[in-house]
DRENDREN-714437 format. One record per residue (C-alpha): residue number from 1; y, x negated, z negated; residue in one letter. Coordinates in Angstrom, 1 decimal. Example, Ala and Ser with C-alpha at 12.3 -4.5 7.8 and 13.67 -1.06 7.14 Angstrom:
@n 1 | v -4.5 | u -12.3 | w -7.8 | res A
@n 2 | v -1.1 | u -13.7 | w -7.1 | res S
//
This chain:
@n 1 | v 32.9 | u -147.0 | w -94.9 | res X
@n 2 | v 29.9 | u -146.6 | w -97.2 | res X
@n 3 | v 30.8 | u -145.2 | w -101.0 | res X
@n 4 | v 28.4 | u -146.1 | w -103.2 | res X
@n 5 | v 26.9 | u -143.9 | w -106.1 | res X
@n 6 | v 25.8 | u -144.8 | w -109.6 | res X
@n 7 | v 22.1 | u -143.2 | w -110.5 | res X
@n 8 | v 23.8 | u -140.3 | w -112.4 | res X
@n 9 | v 26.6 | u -139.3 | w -110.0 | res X
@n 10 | v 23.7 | u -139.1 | w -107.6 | res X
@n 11 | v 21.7 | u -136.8 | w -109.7 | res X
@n 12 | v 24.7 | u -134.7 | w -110.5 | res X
@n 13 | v 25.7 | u -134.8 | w -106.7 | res X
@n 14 | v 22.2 | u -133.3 | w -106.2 | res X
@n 15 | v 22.0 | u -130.9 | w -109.0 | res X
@n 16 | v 25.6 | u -129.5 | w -107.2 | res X
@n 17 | v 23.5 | u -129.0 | w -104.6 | res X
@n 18 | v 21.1 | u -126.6 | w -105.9 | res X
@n 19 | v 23.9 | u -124.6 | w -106.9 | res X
@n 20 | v 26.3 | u -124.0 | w -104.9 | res X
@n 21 | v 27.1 | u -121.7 | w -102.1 | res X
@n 22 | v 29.8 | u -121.9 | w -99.3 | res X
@n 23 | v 30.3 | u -125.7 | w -98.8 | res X
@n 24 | v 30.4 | u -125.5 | w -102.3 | res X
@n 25 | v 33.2 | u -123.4 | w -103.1 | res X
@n 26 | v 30.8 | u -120.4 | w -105.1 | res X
@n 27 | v 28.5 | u -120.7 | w -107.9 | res X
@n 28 | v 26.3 | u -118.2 | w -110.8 | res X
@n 29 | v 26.0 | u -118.6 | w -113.5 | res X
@n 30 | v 22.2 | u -118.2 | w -113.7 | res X
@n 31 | v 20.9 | u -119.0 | w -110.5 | res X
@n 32 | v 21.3 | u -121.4 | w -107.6 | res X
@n 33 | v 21.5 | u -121.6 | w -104.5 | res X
@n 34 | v 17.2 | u -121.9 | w -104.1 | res X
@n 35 | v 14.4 | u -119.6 | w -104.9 | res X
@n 36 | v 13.0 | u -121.4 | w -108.2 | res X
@n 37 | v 9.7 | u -120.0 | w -109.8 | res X
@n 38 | v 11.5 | u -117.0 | w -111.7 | res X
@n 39 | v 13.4 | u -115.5 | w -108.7 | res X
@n 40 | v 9.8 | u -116.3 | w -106.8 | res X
@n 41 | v 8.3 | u -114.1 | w -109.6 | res X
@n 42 | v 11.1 | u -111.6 | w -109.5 | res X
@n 43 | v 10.7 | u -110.9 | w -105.9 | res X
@n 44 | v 6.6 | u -110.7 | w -106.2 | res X
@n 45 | v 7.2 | u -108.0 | w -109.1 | res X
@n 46 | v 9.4 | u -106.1 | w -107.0 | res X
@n 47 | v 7.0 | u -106.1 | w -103.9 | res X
@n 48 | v 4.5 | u -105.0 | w -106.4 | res X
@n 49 | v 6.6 | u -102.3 | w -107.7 | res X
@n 50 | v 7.6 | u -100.6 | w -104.0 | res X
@n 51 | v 10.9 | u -101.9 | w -103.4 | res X
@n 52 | v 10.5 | u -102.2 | w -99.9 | res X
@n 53 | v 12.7 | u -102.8 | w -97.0 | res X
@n 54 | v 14.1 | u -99.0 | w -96.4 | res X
@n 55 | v 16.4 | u -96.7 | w -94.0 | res X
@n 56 | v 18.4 | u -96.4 | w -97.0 | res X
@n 57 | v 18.5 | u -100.2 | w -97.8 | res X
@n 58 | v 19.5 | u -101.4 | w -94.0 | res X
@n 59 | v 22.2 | u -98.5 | w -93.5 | res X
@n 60 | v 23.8 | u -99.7 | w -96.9 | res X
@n 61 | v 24.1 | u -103.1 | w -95.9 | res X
@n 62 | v 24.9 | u -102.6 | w -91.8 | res X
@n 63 | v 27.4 | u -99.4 | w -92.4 | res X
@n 64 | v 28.8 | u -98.7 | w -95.9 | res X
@n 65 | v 31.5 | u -100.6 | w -96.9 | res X
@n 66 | v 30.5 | u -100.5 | w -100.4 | res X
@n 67 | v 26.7 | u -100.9 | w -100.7 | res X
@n 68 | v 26.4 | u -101.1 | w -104.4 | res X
@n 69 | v 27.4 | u -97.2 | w -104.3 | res X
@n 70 | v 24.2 | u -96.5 | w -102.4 | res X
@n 71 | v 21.7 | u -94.8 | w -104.7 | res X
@n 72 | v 18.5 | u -97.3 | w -103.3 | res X
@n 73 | v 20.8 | u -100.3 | w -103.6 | res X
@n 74 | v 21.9 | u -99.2 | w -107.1 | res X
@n 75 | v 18.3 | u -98.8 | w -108.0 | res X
@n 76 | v 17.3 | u -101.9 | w -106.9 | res X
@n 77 | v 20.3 | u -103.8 | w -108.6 | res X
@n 78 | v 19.5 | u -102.1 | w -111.9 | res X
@n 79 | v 15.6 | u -102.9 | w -111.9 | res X
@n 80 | v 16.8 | u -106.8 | w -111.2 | res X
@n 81 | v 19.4 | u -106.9 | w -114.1 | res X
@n 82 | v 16.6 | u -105.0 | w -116.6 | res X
@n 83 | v 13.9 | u -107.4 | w -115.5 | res X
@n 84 | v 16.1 | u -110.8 | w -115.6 | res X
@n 85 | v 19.1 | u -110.0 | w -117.3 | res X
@n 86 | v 21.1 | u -111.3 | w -114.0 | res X
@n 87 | v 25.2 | u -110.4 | w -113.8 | res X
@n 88 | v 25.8 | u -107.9 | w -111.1 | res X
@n 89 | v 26.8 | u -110.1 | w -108.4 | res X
@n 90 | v 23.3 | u -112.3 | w -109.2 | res X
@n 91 | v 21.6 | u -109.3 | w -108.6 | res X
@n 92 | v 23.8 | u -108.4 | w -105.8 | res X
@n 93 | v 22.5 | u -111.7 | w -104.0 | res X
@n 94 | v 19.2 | u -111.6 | w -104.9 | res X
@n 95 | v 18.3 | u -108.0 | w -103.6 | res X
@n 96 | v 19.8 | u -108.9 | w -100.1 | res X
@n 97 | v 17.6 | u -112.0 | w -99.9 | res X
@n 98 | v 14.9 | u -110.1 | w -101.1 | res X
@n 99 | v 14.7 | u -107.2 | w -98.8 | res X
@n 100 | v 17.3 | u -108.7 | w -95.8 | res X
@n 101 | v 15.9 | u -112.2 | w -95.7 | res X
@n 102 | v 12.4 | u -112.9 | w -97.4 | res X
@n 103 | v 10.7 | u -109.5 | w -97.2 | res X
@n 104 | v 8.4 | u -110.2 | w -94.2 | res X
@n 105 | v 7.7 | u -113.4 | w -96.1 | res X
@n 106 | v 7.0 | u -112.1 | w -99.7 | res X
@n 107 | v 4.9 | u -109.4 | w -98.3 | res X
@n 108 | v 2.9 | u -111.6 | w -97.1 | res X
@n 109 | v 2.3 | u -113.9 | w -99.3 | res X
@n 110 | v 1.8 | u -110.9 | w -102.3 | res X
@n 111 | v -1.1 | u -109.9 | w -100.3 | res X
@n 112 | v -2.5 | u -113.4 | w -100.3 | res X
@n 113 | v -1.9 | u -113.4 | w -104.3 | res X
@n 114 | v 0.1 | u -116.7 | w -103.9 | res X
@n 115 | v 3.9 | u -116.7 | w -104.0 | res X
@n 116 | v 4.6 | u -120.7 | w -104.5 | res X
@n 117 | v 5.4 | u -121.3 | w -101.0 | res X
@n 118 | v 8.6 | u -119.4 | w -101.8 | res X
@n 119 | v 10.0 | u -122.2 | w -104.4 | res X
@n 120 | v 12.6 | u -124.1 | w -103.4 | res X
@n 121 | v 13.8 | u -122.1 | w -100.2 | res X
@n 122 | v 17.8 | u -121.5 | w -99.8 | res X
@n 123 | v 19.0 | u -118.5 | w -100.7 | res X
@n 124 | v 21.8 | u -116.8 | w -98.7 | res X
@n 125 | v 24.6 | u -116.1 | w -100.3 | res X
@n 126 | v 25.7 | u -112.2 | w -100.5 | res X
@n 127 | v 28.8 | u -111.2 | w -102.2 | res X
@n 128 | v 32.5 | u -109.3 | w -101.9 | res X
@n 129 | v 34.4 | u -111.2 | w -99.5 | res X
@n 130 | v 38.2 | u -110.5 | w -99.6 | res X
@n 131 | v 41.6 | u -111.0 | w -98.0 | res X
@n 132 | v 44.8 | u -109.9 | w -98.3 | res X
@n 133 | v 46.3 | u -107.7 | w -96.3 | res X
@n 134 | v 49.3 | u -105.0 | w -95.6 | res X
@n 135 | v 48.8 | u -101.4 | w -96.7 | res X
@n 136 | v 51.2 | u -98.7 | w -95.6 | res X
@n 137 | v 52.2 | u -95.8 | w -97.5 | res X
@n 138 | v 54.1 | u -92.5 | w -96.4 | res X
@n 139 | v 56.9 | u -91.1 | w -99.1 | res X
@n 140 | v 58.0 | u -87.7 | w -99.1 | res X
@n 141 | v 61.2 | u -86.1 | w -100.9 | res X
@n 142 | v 61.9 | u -82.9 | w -102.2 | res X
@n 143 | v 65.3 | u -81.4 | w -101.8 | res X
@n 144 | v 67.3 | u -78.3 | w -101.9 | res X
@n 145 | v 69.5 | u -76.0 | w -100.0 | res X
@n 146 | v 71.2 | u -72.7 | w -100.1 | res X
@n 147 | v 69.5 | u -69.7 | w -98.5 | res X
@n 148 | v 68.5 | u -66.0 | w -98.8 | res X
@n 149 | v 65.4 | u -63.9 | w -99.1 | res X
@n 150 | v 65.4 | u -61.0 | w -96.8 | res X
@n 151 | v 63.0 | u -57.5 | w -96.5 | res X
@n 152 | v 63.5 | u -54.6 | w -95.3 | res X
@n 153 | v 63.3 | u -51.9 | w -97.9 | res X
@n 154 | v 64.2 | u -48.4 | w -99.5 | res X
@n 155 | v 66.2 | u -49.6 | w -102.2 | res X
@n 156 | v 67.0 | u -52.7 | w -104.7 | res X
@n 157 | v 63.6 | u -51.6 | w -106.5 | res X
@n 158 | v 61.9 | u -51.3 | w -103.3 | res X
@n 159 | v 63.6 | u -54.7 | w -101.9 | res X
@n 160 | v 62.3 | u -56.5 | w -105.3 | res X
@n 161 | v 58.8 | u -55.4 | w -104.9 | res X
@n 162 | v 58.5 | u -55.9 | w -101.2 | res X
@n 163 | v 59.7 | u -59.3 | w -102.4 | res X
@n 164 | v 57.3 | u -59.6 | w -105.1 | res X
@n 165 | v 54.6 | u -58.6 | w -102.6 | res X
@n 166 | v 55.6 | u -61.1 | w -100.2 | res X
@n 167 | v 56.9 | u -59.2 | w -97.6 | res X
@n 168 | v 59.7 | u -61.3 | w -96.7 | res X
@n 169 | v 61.4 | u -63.9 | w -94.4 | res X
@n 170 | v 63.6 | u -66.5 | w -96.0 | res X
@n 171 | v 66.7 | u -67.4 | w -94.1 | res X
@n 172 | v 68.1 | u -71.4 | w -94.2 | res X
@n 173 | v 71.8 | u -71.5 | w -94.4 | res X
@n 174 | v 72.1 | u -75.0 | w -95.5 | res X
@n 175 | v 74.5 | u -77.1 | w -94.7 | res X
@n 176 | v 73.9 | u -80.1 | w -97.1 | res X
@n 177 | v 70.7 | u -81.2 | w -98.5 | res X
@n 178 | v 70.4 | u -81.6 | w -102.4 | res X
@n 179 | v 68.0 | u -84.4 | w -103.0 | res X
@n 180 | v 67.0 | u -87.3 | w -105.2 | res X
@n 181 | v 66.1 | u -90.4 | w -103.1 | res X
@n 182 | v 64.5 | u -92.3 | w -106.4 | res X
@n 183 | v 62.2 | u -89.5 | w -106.5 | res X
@n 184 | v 59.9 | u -90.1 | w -104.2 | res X
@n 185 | v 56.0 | u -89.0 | w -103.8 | res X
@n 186 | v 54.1 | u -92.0 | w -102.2 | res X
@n 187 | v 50.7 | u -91.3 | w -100.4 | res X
@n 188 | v 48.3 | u -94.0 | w -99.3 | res X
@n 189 | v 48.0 | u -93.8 | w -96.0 | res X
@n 190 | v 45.0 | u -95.3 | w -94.4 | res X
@n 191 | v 44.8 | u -94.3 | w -91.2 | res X
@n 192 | v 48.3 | u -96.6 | w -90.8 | res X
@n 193 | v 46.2 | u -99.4 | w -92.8 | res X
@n 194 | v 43.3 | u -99.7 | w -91.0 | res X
@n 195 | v 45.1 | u -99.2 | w -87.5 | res X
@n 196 | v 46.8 | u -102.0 | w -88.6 | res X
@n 197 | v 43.8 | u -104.5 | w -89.4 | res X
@n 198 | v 43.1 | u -104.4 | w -85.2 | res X
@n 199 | v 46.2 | u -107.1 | w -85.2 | res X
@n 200 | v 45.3 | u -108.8 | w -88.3 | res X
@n 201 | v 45.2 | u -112.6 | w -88.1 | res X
@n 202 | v 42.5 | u -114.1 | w -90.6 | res X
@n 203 | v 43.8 | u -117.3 | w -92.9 | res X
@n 204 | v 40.5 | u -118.5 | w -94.1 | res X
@n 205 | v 42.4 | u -120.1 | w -97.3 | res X
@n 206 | v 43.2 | u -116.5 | w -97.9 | res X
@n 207 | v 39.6 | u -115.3 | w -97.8 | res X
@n 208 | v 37.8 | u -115.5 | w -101.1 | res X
@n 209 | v 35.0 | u -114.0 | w -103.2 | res X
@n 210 | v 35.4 | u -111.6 | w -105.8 | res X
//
C-alpha cells in the first residue's frame, strides 16, 4: 500500500525527524536530534576551553548511578547551560555526545581550524531512563513490659548511685507486651530492593524518560 503525502506533511514529517529521539517518542525543547552550527560551535569552544575526555568523566558515566552529582560532569553541564542557555537535560545530552561520542572527532577537526564537517551528524540521545519497580521497607515497633533494675550495693543510696552509674543488670519479667501496632518506624531497606531487581522482568511500556 503506498500513502501518499501532501508537500507540507512531508516537510513536517521531515522536520519531526530532526527532532526527535527514541523512534520518536523524546524531544527538547532547543535542540534536535543533529549537531546544527551552534552545538558545532558549542563543542569547538569547549575543546578550546579543556574540557577533555577525563578519568573523572568516563567513571561518572560507566559507574555512578547519578552522573550529574560528579564534580567534572557538573562542571561541564554548568559551562553548557552559561554558554547556550540549554535546560539541564539539553545539557545533559550534549556533554555525553561531546566527550563519549564526538571527542576523537572534534579534536581533530579543532586542530584543523574547521568544525563544519560536524553539522548535521545525529546526536545520541542521553537521558534518565526509568521504571517502576518494588521497594521493600523493614518496620519496627516499640513496646513495653514489666521488669526490674538490679545492683548489688551497700544501701538504697548506694543502690541508686550504682544505678545512676550504670552498674546494673535489668531483669525481663514480662509476660505481655504493651505495644501500639499503628506506630510503626519504617526504614528503607535497599539491600531487600536491589536483591530484588535480579528477578525483575522489564515492560518496555513501563520504561520512560524523566
Amino acid at each position: 500500500m503506498k500513502i501518499r503525502l501532501s508537500e507540507s506533511q512531508y516537510k513536517r514529517l521531515l522536520k519531526e525527524d530532526d527532532e526527535h529521539f527514541l523512534d520518536g517518542a523524546y524531544s527538547f525543547k532547543n535542540i534536535g536530534n543533529k549537531i546544527d552550527r551552534y552545538i558545532a560551535k558549542l563543542f569547538e569552544r569547549l575543546n578550546q576551553e579543556g574540557f577533555e575526555k577525563s578519568t573523572e568523566f568516563l567513571d561518572s558515566v560507566y559507574y555512578s548511578s547519578h552522573p550529574l552529582l560528579e564534580p567534572y560532569f557538573q562542571k561541564l553541564l554548568k559551562r553548557i547551560m552559561l554558554l547556550m542557555g540549554y535546560e539541564k537535560e539539553e545539557a545533559v545530552l550534549l556533554a555525553y555526545n561531546y566527550l563519549m561520542v564526538y571527542w576523537d572527532e572534534v579534536n581533530e577537526l579543532v586542530q584543523n581550524g574547521d568544525i563544519s564537517s560536524l553539522i548535521g551528524k545525529p546526536l545520541t540521545f542521553y537521558g534518565n531512563f526509568r521504571h517502576p519497580v518494588t521497594t521493600y521497607f523493614t518496620g519496627y515497633i516499640s513496646g513495653y513490659g514489666n521488669g526490674e533494675v538490679t545492683a548489688y550495693a551497700t544501701s538504697p543510696d548506694d543502690f541508686i548511685d550504682k544505678v545512676g552509674a550504670n552498674k546494673l543488670d535489668v531483669e525481663d519479667n514480662t509476660s505481655d507486651i504493651d505495644f501500639d501496632c499503628y506506630d510503626v518506624h519504617w526504614e528503607y531497606d535497599s539491600d531487600g530492593t536491589f536483591n530484588m531487581l535480579d528477578d525483575l522482568e522489564f515492560d518496555d511500556d513501563e520504561i520512560y524518560v524523566k
